[in-house]
C-alpha positions as CSV (number, residue, x, y, z in Angstrom):
1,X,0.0,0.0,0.0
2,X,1.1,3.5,-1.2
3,X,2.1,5.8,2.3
4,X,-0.1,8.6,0.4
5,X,-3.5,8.3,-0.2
6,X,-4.2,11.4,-2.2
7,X,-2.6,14.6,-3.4
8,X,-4.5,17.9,-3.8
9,X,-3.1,20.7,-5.8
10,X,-4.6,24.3,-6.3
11,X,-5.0,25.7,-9.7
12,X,-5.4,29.0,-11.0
13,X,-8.1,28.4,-13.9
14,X,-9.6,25.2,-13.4
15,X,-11.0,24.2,-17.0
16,X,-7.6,24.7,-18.3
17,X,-5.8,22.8,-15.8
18,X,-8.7,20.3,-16.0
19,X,-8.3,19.9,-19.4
20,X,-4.1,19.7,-19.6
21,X,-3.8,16.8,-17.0
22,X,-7.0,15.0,-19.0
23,X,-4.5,15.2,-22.0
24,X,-1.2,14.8,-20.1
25,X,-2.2,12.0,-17.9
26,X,-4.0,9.8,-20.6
27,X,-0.8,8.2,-21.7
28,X,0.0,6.7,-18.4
29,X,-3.7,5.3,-18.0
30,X,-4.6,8.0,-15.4
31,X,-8.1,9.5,-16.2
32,X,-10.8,12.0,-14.8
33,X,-12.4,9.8,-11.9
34,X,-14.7,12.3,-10.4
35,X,-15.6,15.7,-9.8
36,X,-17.3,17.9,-7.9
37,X,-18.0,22.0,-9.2
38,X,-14.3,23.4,-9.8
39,X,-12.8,20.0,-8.4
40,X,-11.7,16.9,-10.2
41,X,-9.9,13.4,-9.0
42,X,-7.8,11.6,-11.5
43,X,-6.6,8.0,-11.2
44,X,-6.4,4.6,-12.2
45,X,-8.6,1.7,-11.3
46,X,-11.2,4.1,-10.4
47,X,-9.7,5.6,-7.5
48,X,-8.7,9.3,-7.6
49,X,-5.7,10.0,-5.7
50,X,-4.6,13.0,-7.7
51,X,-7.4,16.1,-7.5
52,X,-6.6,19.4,-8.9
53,X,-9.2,22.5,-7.5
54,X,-9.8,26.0,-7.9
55,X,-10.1,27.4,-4.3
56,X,-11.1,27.9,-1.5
57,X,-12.1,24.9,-1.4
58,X,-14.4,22.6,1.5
59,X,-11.0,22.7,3.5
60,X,-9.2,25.5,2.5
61,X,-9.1,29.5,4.0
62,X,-8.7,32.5,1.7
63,X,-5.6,32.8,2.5
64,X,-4.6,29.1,1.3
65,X,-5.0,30.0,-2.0
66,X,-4.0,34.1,-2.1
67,X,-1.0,32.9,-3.8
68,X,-0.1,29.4,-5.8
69,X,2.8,28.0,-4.5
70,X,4.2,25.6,-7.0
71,X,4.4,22.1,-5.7
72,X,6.5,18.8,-7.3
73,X,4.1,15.9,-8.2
74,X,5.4,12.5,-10.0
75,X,3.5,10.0,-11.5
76,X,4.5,6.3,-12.0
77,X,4.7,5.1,-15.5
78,X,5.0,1.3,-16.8
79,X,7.6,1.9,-18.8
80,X,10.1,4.3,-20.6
81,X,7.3,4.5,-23.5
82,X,5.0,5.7,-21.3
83,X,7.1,8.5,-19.9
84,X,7.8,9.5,-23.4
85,X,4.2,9.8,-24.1
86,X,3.1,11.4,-21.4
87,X,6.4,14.1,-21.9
88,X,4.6,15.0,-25.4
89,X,1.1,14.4,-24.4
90,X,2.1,17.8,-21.6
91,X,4.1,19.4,-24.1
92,X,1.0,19.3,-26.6
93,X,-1.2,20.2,-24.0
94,X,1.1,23.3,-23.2
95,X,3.0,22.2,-20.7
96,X,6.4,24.3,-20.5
97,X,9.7,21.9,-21.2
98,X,11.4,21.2,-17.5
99,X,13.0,18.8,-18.3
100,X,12.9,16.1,-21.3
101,X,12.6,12.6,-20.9
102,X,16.0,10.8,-19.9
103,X,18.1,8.9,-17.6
104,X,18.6,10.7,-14.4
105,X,21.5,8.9,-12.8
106,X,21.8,11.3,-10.3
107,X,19.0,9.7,-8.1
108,X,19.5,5.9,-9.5
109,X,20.8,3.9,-12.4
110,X,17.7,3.2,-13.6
111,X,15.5,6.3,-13.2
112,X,13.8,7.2,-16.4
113,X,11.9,11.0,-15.8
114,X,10.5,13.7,-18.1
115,X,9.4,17.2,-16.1
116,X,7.0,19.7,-17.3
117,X,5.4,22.8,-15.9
118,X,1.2,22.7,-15.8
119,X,-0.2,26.0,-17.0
120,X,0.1,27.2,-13.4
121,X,3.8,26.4,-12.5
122,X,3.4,23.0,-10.9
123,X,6.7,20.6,-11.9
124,X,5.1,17.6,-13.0
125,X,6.8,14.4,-13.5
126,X,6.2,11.1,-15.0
127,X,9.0,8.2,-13.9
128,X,10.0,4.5,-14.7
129,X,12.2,3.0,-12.2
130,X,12.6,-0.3,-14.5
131,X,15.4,-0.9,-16.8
């Protein structure tokens, strides 16, 4: 079992953002799960464990959202193909280039990455930790 059960980040203009991670997150099989008003859950199997939301939202104050801090989120793909994908999925979608896809050796023989920013600053990342 995963030590996180979900990840929330806060968005700028929701229909954008909504529609960018529906494009950049098809690749690796991750896909609009739910969503309530300005607030969507995206996952695999049917269970959303990554939501994106305009705020304030149910548990936020004004002054959560008063300014976006970016935040780093990395999604698992099944293999280097996938990472590659998703890398020009974001790109298409109008992510902004943070990094193409490529060995990062730095963090472990085998990591494969590819980092984007979302339309609101947020370094995205899709990983294979295989060969």
């Amino acid at each position: 079992m995963s030590s996180l059960d979900h990840v929330t980040l806060t968005v700028s203009d929701y229909a954008r953002s909504r529609a960018f991670y529906e494009k950049a997150l098809a690749p690796l099989g991750i896909k609009k799960v739910m969503e309530f008003g300005q607030a969507c859950g995206f996952g695999r199997d049917g269970k959303p464990d990554f939501w994106i939301g305009a705020g304030p939202s149910s548990f936020q104050k004004p002054e959560h959202v008063r300014i976006i801090t970016p935040a780093h989120v990395a999604f698992s793909a099944h293999d280097r193909a996938g990472v590659d994908a998703f890398y020009k999925a974001a790109m298409e979608a109008g992510a902004k280039d943070f990094g193409a896809p490529g060995l990062r050796t730095q963090y472990h023989p085998k990591y494969y990455g590819a980092f984007v920013l979302d339309p609101d600053g947020h370094d995205v990342e899709a990983v294979f930790h295989g060969g």
